[in-house]
C-alpha positions in Angstrom: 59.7 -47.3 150.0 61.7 -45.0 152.7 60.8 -45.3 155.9 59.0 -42.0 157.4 61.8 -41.5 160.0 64.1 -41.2 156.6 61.4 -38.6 154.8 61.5 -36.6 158.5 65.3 -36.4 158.2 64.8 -35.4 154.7 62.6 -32.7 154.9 63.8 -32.0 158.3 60.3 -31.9 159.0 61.0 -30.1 162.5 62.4 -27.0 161.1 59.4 -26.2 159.6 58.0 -25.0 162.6 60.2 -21.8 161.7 57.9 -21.2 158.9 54.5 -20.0 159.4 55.5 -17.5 161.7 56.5 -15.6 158.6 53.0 -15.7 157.0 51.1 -14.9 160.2 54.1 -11.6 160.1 53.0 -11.1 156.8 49.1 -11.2 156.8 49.1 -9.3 160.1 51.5 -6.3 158.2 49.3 -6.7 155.6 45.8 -6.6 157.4 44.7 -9.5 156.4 45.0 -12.0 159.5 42.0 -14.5 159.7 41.1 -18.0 158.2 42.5 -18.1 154.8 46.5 -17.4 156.7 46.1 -21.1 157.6 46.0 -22.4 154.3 49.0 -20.3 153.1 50.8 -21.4 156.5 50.2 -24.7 154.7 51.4 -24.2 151.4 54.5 -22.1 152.9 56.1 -25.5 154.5 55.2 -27.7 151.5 57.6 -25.1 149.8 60.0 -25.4 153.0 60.2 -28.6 152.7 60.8 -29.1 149.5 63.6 -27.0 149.3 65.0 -29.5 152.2 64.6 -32.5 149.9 66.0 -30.7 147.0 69.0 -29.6 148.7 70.0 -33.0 149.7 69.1 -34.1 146.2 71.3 -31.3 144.7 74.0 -32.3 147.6 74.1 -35.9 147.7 77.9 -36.1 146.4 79.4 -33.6 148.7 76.9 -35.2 151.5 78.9 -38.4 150.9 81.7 -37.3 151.6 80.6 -34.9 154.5 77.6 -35.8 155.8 77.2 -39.6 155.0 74.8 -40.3 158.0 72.2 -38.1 155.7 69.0 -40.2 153.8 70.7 -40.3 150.4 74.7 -41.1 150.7 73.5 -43.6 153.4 71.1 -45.1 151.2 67.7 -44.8 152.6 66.3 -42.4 150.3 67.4 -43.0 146.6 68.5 -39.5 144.9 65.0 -39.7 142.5 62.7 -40.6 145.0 64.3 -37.1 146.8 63.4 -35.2 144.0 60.5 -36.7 143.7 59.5 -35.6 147.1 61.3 -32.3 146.8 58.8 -31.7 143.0 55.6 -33.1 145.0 55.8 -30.7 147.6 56.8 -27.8 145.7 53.2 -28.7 143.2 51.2 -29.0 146.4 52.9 -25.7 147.8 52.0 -23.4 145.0 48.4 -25.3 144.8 47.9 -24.6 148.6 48.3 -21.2 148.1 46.1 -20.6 145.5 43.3 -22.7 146.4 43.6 -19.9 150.1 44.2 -16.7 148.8 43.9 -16.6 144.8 45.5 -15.6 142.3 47.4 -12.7 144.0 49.0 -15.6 146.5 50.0 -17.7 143.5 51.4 -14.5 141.8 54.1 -15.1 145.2 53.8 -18.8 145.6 55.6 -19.2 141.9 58.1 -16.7 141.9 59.0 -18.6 145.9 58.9 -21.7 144.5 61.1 -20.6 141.6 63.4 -19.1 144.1 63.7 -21.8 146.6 64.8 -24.1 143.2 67.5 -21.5 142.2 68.9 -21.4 145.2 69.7 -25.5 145.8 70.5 -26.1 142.3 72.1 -22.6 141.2 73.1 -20.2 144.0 73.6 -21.6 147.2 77.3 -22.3 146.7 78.1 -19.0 145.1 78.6 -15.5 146.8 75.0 -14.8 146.1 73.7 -17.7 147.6 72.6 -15.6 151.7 70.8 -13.1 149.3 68.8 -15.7 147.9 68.2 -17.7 150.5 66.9 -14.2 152.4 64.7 -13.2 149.1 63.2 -16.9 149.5 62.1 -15.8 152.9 61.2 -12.3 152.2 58.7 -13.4 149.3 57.5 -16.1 152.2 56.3 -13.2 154.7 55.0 -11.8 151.4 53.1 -14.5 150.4 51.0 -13.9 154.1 50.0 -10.4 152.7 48.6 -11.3 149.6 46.0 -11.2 149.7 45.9 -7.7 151.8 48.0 -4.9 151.5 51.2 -6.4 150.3 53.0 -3.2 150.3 52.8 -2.9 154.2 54.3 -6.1 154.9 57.3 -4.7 153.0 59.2 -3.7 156.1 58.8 -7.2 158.0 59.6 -9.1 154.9 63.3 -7.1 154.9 63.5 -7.9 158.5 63.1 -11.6 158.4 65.0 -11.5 155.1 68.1 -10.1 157.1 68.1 -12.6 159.6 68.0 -15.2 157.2 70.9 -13.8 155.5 73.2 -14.2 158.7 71.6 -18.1 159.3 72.6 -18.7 155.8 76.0 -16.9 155.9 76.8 -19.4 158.7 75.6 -21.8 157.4 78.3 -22.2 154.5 80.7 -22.5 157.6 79.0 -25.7 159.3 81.8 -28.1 158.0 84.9 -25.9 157.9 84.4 -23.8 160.7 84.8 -19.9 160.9 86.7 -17.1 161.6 86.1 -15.1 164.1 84.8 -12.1 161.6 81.7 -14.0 160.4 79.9 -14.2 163.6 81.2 -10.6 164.5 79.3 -9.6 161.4 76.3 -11.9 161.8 76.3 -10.6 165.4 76.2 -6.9 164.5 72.9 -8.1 161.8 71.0 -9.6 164.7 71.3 -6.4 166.8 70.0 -4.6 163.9 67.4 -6.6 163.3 66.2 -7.2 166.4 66.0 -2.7 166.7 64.4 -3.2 163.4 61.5 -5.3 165.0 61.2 -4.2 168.2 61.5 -0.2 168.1 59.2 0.9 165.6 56.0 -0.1 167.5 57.1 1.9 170.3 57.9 5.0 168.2 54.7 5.0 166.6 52.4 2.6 167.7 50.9 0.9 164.8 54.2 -1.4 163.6 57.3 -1.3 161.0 54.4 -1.0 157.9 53.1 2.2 159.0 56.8 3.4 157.5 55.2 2.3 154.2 51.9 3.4 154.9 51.8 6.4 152.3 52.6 4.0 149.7 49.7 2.0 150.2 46.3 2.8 148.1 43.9 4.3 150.2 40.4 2.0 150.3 37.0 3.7 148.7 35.3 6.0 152.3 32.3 3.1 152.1 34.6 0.5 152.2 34.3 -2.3 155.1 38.2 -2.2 154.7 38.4 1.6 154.8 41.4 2.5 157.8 42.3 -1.3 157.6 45.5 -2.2 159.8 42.6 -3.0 162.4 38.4 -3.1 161.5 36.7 0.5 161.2 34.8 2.1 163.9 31.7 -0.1 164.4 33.3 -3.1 163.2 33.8 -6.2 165.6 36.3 -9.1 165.5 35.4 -12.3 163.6 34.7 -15.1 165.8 36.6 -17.6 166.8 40.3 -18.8 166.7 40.8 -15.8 163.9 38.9 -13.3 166.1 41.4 -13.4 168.5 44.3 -13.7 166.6 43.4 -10.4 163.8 44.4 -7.0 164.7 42.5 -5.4 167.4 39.7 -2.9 166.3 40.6 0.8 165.9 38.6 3.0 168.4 36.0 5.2 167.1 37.3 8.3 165.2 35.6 10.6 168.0 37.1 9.2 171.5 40.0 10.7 171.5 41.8 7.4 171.0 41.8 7.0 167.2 45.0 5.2 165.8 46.2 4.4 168.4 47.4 0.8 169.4 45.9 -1.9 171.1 43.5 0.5 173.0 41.9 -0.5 176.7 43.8 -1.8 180.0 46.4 -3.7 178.2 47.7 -1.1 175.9 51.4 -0.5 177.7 52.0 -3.9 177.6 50.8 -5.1 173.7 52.8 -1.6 172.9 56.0 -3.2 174.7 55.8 -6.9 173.7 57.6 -6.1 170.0 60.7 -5.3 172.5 60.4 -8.2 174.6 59.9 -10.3 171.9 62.8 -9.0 169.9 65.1 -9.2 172.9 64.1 -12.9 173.2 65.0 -13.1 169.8 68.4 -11.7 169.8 69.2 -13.0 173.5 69.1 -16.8 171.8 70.6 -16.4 168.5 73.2 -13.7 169.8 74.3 -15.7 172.2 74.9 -18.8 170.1 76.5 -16.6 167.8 79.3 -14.8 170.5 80.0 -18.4 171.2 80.7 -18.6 167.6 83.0 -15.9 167.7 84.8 -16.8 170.7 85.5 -20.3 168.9 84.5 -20.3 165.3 84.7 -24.3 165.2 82.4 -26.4 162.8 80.5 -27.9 165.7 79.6 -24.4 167.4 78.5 -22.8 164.0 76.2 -25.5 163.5 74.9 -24.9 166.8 74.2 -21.4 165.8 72.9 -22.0 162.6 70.1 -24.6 164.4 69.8 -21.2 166.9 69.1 -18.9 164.1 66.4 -21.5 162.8 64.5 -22.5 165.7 64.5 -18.9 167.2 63.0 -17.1 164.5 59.6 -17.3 166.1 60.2 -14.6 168.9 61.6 -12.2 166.0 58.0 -13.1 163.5 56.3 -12.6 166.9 57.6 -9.8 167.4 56.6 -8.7 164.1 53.2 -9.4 164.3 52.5 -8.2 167.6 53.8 -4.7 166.0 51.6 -5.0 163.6 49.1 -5.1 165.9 48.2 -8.5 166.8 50.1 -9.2 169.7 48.2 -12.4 170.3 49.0 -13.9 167.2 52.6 -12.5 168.2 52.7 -14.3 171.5 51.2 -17.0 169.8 54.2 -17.7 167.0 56.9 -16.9 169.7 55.4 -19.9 171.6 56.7 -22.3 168.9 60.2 -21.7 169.8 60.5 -23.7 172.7 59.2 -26.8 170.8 61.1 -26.3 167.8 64.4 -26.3 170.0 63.4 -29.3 171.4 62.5 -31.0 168.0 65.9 -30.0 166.8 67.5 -32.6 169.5 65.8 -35.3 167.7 66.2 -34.2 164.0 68.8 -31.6 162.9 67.5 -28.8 161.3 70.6 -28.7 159.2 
């Protein structure tokens, strides 16, 4: 039976704090923050991790070679009790996420599932292995909004799909190293994601899916989720932990205010977090990157690769909070300081 510090390194449990920021991105975008985005939280690292345990599974012989310290080549986790693990939590991913948002989440759960298995047995060592690996985390934001407006999370499931597509990019560099055009590239990416997450709540106050917003169906005039981004005039938060986390309610149609975001005392400053969350983001990641590029070895990409991980939070906050929830945006970002921590213990690589 492997020891639980071995399924840790397996998994690489840690990492996974790097996940549910994309479903709170999601379900925010989608308007559709509240109880039910824990449960697909949930389900969203089973499927993290067990796309861990199946890359080491699908890796063992080059890990012997390369990375013999990992569970399987040193012989702590035998390659079928990896996959195994890596088949358990994939089942208990996709069943997580329909038992908490039906049948529309499992209509994303499967096809994530699906492509979290192409990618470690299939793609990941072929050129279209990044644009996998980013449509994995793309359909991951997605799976936040399913149970909402999916189409509106559209533009933050592109964004954190581009970011992962420079994380993996690097990533196929960790042993040989790089040259000095690879972080250059990924460099240039982060800026323009970072834009990507921080302008658009500054140009227009309501978040990157109000650029999809004419796409979306437009809810029945007596519906309680008629002008849903935030509640209807009239309609209060939920209580409790969601309450604060959802969307803050629209102003009524007559003040004056209407549509605009995160009315009251603290508007400047929920309409500015996006930026200052998205300049946290590319502050940490960029900088690991330029280090990158001004010496492409193995050891410094990997330390930029564990970067892009662990400081994706500030970029799903930033996400969120443009979406208007800026707590729940301040609340993701948060993670980042623990996940870097964590990542001193157990690699997130």
């Amino acid at each position: 039976m492997p020891s639980l510090r071995s399924l840790v390194e397996l998994v690489r449990a840690p990492a996974a704090l790097s996940v549910p920021g994309d479903v709170v991105a999601g379900a925010a975008a989608g308007g559709v923050l509240g109880p039910r985005t824990a449960g697909l939280a949930a389900a969203s690292v089973c499927l993290y991790w067990s796309g861990m345990a199946a890359n080491d599974w699908a890796d063992r012989d080059l890990d012997a070679a390369e990375r013999p310290e990992r569970p399987i080549p040193s012989g702590r986790i035998t390659p079928p009790q990896a996959l195994g693990v890596a088949a358990g939590l994939s089942a208990a991913g996709v069943a997580l996420a329909a038992l908490a948002g039906g049948r529309r989440a499992l209509a994303v759960a499967l096809p994530l599932a699906g492509a979290v298995w192409a990618y470690d047995l299939k793609a990941k060592n072929t050129p279209a292995g990044p644009a996998v690996m980013a449509a994995c985390r793309g359909l991951d934001v997605l799976l936040g909004a399913s149970p909402g407006q999916v189409v509106r999370a559209v533009p933050a499931a592109l964004t954190v799909a581009a970011h992962t597509y420079t994380v993996t990019a690097l990533s196929r560099r960790e042993v040989s190293g790089a040259d000095r055009a690879l972080p250059a590239a990924t460099l240039a990416g982060t800026a323009a994601v970072a834009i990507s997450a921080g302008l658009p709540a500054a140009r227009n106050g309501r978040g990157s899916a109000a650029w999809l917003a004419p796409l979306a169906p437009a809810p029945a005039a007596d519906s309680s989720r008629a002008g849903r981004f935030a509640p209807g005039p009239g309609l209060s938060r939920p209580r409790g932990l969601a309450g604060w986390l959802a969307p803050a309610p629209a102003p009524a149609a007559g003040s004056g205010r209407a549509g605009r975001f995160a009315p009251g005392p603290g508007r400047g400053l929920a309409a500015a977090l996006p930026g200052v969350l998205a300049a946290w983001y590319a502050a940490g990641y960029g900088a690991a990157q330029a280090r990158v590029a001004a010496d492409p070895t193995a050891a410094k990409v990997r330390v930029a690769v564990g970067a892009g991980i662990t400081g994706l939070p500030p970029l799903q906050g930033a996400l969120a909070a443009s979406a208007g929830a800026p707590a729940a945006g301040v609340a993701v970002a948060a993670i980042a300081p623990l996940a870097r921590r964590l990542a001193r213990l157990v690699s997130p690589t």
